[in-house]
Structure formats: structure tokens, C-alpha cells
C-alpha positions in Angstrom: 103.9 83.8 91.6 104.4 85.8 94.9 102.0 87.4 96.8 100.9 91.3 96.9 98.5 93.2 98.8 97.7 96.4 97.3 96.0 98.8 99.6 94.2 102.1 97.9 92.3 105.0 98.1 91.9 109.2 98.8 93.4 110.8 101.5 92.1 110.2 104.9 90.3 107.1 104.2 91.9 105.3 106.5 93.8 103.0 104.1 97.2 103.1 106.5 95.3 102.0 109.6 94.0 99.2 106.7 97.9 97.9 106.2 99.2 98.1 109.2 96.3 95.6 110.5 97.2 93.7 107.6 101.1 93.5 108.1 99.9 92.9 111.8 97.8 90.3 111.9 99.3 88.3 108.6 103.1 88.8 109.0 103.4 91.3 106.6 105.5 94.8 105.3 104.1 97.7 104.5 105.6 99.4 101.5 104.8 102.7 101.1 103.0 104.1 97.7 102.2 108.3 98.6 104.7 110.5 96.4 104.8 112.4 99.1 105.3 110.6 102.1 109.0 109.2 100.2 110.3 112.1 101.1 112.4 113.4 105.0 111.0 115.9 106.6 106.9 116.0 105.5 106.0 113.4 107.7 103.2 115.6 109.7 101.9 117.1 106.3 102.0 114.5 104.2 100.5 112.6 107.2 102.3 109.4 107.2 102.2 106.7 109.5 103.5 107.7 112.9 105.2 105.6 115.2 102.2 103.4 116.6 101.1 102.3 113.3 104.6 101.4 112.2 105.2 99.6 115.5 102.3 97.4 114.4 104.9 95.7 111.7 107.9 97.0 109.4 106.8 99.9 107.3 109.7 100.5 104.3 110.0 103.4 101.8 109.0 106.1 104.3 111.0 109.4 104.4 114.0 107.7 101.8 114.4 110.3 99.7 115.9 114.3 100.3 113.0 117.0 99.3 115.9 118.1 96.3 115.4 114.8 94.5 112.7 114.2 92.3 111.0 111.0 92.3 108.7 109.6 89.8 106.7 106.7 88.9 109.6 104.7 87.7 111.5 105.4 89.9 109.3 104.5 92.6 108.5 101.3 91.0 112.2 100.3 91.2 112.5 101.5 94.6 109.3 99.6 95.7 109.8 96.0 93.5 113.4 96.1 95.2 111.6 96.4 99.0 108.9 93.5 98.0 111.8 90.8 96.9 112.9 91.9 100.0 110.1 91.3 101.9 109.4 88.1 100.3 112.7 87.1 100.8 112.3 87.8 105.0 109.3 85.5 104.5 107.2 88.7 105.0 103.7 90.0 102.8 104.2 93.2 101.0 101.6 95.0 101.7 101.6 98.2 99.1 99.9 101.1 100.8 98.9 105.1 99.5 97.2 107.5 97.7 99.3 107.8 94.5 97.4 105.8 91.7 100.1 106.2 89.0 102.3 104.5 91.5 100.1 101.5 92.3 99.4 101.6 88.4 103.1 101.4 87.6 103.8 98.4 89.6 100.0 96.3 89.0 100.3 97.2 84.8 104.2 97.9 84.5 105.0 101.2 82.7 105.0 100.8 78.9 104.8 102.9 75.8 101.9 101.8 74.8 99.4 103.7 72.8 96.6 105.8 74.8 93.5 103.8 75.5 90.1 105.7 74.9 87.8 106.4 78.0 84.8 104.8 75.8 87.0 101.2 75.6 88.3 101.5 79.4 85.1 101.8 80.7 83.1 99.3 78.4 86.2 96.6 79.3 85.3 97.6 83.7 81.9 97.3 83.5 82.0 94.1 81.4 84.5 92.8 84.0 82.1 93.9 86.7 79.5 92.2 85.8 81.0 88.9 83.8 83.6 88.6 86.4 87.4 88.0 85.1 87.3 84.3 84.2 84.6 84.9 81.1 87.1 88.1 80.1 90.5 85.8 80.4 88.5 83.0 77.9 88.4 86.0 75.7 92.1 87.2 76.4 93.3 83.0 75.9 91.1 83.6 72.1 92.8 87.1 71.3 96.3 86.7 73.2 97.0 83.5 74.3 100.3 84.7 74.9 100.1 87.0 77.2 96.7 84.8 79.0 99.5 82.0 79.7 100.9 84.3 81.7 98.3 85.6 83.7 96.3 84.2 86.5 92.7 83.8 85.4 91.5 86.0 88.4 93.9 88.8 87.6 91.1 91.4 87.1 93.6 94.3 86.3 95.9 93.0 83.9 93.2 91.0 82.0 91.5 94.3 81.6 94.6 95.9 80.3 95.4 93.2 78.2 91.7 93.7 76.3 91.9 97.5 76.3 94.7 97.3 74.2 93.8 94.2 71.8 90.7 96.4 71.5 92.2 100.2 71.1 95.0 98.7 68.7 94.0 95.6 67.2 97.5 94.2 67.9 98.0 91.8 71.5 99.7 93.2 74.2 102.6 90.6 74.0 103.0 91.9 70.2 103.4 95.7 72.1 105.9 94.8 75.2 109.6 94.1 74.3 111.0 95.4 77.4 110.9 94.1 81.0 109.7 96.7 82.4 106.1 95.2 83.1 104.7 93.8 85.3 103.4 90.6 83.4 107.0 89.8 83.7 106.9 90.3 87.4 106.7 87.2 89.6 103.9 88.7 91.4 100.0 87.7 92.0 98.0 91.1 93.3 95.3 91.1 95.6 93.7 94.6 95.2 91.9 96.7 97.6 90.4 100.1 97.5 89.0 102.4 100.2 86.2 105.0 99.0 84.2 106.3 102.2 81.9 108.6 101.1 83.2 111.9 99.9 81.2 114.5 101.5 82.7 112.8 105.0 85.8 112.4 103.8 86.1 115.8 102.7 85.3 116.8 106.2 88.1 114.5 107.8 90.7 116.4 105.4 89.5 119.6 107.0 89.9 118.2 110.6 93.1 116.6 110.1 94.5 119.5 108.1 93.6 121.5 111.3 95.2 118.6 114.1 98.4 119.0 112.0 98.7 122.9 112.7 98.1 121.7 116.3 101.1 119.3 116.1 104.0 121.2 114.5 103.4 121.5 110.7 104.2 125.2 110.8 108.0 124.2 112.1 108.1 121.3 109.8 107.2 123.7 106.4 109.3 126.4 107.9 112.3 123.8 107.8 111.7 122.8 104.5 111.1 126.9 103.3 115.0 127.4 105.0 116.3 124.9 102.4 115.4 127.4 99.8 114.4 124.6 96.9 113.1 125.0 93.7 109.2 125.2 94.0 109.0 123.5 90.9 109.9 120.2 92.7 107.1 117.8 93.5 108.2 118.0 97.5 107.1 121.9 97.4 104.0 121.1 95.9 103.0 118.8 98.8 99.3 119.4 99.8 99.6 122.7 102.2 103.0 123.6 101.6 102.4 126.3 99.1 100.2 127.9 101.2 101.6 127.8 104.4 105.2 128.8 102.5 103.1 131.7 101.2 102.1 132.9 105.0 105.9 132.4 106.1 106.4 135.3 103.8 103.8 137.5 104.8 102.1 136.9 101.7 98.8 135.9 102.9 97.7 135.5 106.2 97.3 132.2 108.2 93.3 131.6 108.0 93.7 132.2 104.4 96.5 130.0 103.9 94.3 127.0 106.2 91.5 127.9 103.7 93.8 127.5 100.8 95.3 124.2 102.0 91.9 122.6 102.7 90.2 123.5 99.6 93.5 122.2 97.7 93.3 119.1 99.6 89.2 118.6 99.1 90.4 119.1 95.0 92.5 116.6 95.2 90.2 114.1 96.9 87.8 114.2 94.6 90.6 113.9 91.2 91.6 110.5 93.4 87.9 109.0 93.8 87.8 109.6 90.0 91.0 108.1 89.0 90.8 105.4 91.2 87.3 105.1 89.6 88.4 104.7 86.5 92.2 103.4 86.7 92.0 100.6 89.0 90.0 97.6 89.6 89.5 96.4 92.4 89.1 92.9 94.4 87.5 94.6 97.1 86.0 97.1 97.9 85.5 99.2 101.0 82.6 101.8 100.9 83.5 103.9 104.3 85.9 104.5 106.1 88.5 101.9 107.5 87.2 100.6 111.0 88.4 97.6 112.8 84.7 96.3 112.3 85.4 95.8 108.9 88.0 92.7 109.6 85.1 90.4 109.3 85.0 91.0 105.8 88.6 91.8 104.3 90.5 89.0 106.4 88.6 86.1 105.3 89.4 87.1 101.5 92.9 88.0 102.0 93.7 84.1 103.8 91.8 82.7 100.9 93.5 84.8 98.5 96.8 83.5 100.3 96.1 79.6 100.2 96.1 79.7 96.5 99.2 82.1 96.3 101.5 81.8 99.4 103.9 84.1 100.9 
């Protein structure tokens, strides 16, 4: 199975910094996972990696896709499996980066049809595997679904997990449920899975300084371009964190300080609906409890070579 480093966490935490060290110092690609950041022509407010960071090492699936064209999780998925083969195939690491947990979901579990899991199972299945540790839940995935076990790796925390939510929610295996491809147990891929989760209260305040660096650097012309196109609001582009607001102020709805106002408290929402779905939606390998610094090397590096000698590029 090939190697994958997926990088996570809210906005601001300092998760692209985090993979473009990676990609730097372990030959790797960084393949972008922000819905927003897809897209030409939001690259100051969807704060995407400018050009320093992506001269660190090759950063794919930034700014691909027109602000007219809807993307979603699928279609993401196809767009980022296609730009990991790639990189594997350039002898490269992917190294899967952003704040978008449906998208990092959609390419660790696959997207299925399966049945809804209850918050009561999740949960009881992530502490368990916090505090058993995967290879005690994957003896009890071999009993119930040796099947779909064979196929895993017995330190694949996330899909072990998913395997038992859905023996236990349904009382039917997961290999009994998928007769498609599209998942990612039928993926050759191995996932090493980080998460970045500074504290909030800091975090919210970064948000509020960056949203406030990015008026300073030319947002305004960059949402007045994208206003000009005259595109359905309904599209996920125009919902972009600040754009309704500062669109808003273009039109002499509001005025600026409001539309600032707007923008950061929208942004501080949706920082705290991403500590809580990462909370709850992906687990994690390792975990970082502050903000990305290069001090913090010491400990990621060591597990991502170690993670690599067993499953090389």
C-alpha cells in the first residue's frame, strides 16, 4: 500500500506551514483539501499558500477550478486520488493538506451509501480506540469482518473504526454493505493522519488578525473581481468565508466595519463547527495541541520516517 500524509485542522492553525515542511524536508506534494482554496481567484481570502510556501515543494489542486463550477466531495476525491497516483508515480509523498473534513473523510473512508451511524456508537467506538489502541479493535474487526480486516493494515485507526461503527449500527459487515469501488478500502493507500487543534480562544484571535492583514493586502479587489462576474450566490465560491459580507459593502448595503465584523464572527463560527467535527469525525495519529511552529519537528518527523519505513513512498 502507498503512502499518505494527511494533514488537518481549523482555519489558521497553521496546518499549511505543517505540509509544506513536510513536502520539504521528505520529498513530498502537497495536495490541497480546502473547498475553497480549489477555486481561481480567492487565493487572498481563502488564504491559500502563497508563493514562499509553495516554493518549499510542489503544491497541486490549488486555484483548478472557475468560481461557476461547483465542486463537491466526490468530486474532489477524484480530482485528488488522480494528483496522489501522480505524485507517487514522480516518486513524490502526497501530502493532503486543509480544512475541509468531508473532503479528507471522502478520501480516508471512501464515500458510500451506507446507513447513518449514531453519535452514541461513534463515540463509544473513539474512545475505545483511544484507549485500547487499534490493534485490540482490528482483533475484533478479524472476529466480526474478517473480510474487510484482510484488507486493512492493523494500525489503520480510521477505517478499523468505521468498519466497527457499522458492524455495530447495522449488524451486517462493512464488506456485506460496499459493492462499489468507490472506497477507499479498495484504495492502494496506507494513511498517516495528523490533526492541528491550537487552542481555540487563540485561534479565534489569529482569524481576526489575519481577516484584517487580508484587507491590508488586496482582498477588497479580489471580491470586487469575483462580484463583476455576477454568479449565482447560491454557489459554494460566493459563500467563501468574507465574501458575502464584503459583496454586501460593495453594494452599499452595509458599511465596511460592519461587513469586517460580519466576516470575523462568520469565520470564529466556523472554527469552532471544525474543532467539533474534526473532534468527532476523524481520528487521528497525531496530534498537535497549538499551533504549528518549527519547534514542533522534534516530534512529528520522527513518526512520519517511522511511519514511512514500514510503508514506503
Amino acid at each position: 500500500m502507498k503512502p499518505v500524509i494527511v494533514i488537518g485542522g481549523p482555519t489558521a492553525s497553521g496546518k499549511s506551514a505543517l505540509a509544506a515542511a513536510v513536502g520539504e524536508r521528505l520529498g513530498g506534494a502537497v495536495v490541497n483539501a480546502d473547498s475553497m482554496q480549489v477555486y481561481r481567484g480567492l487565493e487572498i481570502i481563502s488564504a491559500a499558500p502563497g508563493i514562499r510556501e509553495r516554493a518549499r515543494c510542489p503544491h497541486r489542486l490549488y486555484g483548478v477550478l472557475d468560481p461557476a463550477e461547483a465542486c463537491s466531495a466526490g468530486k474532489w476525491r477524484s480530482l485528488a486520488v488522480a494528483e496522489i497516483d501522480q505524485a507517487h508515480a514522480e516518486g513524490l509523498l502526497p501530502v493532503v493538506a486543509g480544512g475541509t473534513g468531508l473532503y479528507l473523510r471522502s478520501l480516508i473512508a471512501g464515500i458510500d451509501k451506507m446507513p447513518p451511524v449514531l453519535a452514541e456508537i461513534r463515540e463509544t467506538i473513539r474512545s475505545r480506540m483511544a484507549v485500547d489502541g487499534p490493534e485490540v479493535l482490528y482483533q475484533e474487526l478479524v472476529r466480526s469482518d474478517p473480510d474487510t480486516a484482510a484488507r486493512l493494515e492493523p494500525a489503520d485507526r480510521q477505517r478499523i473504526a468505521r468498519a466497527l461503527e457499522i458492524y455495530e449500527a447495522t449488524g451486517r459487515r462493512l464488506s456485506d454493505w460496499q459493492t462499489g469501488a468507490e472506497h477507499s478500502d479498495d484504495n492502494p493507500y496506507v494513511f498517516l493522519t495528523m490533526l492541528v487543534l491550537p487552542e481555540r480562544q487563540a485561534l479565534y484571535r489569529d482569524c481576526d488578525s489575519r481577516f484584517l492583514a487580508m484587507m491590508e493586502n488586496g482582498v477588497m479587489d479580489e471580491v470586487k473581481t469575483l462580484a463583476e462576474c455576477a454568479l449565482d450566490p447560491q454557489l459554494p465560491a460566493m459563500k467563501a468565508l468574507g465574501i458575502p459580507h464584503l459583496i454586501a459593502h460593495l453594494r452599499g448595503e452595509i458599511p465596511l466595519e460592519d461587513a469586517i465584523d460580519a466576516a470575523q464572527q462568520a469565520t470564529r463560527r466556523y472554527v469552532k463547527r471544525q474543532f467539533t467535527w474534526f473532534k468527532h469525525q476523524i481520528i487521528a495519529d497525531i496530534s498537535l495541541y497549538e499551533k504549528y511552529s518549527e519547534k514542533m519537528n522534534e516530534k512529528i518527523f520522527p513518526e512520519i520516517r517511522k511511519f514511512l519505513l514500514t510503508n514506503p513512498v
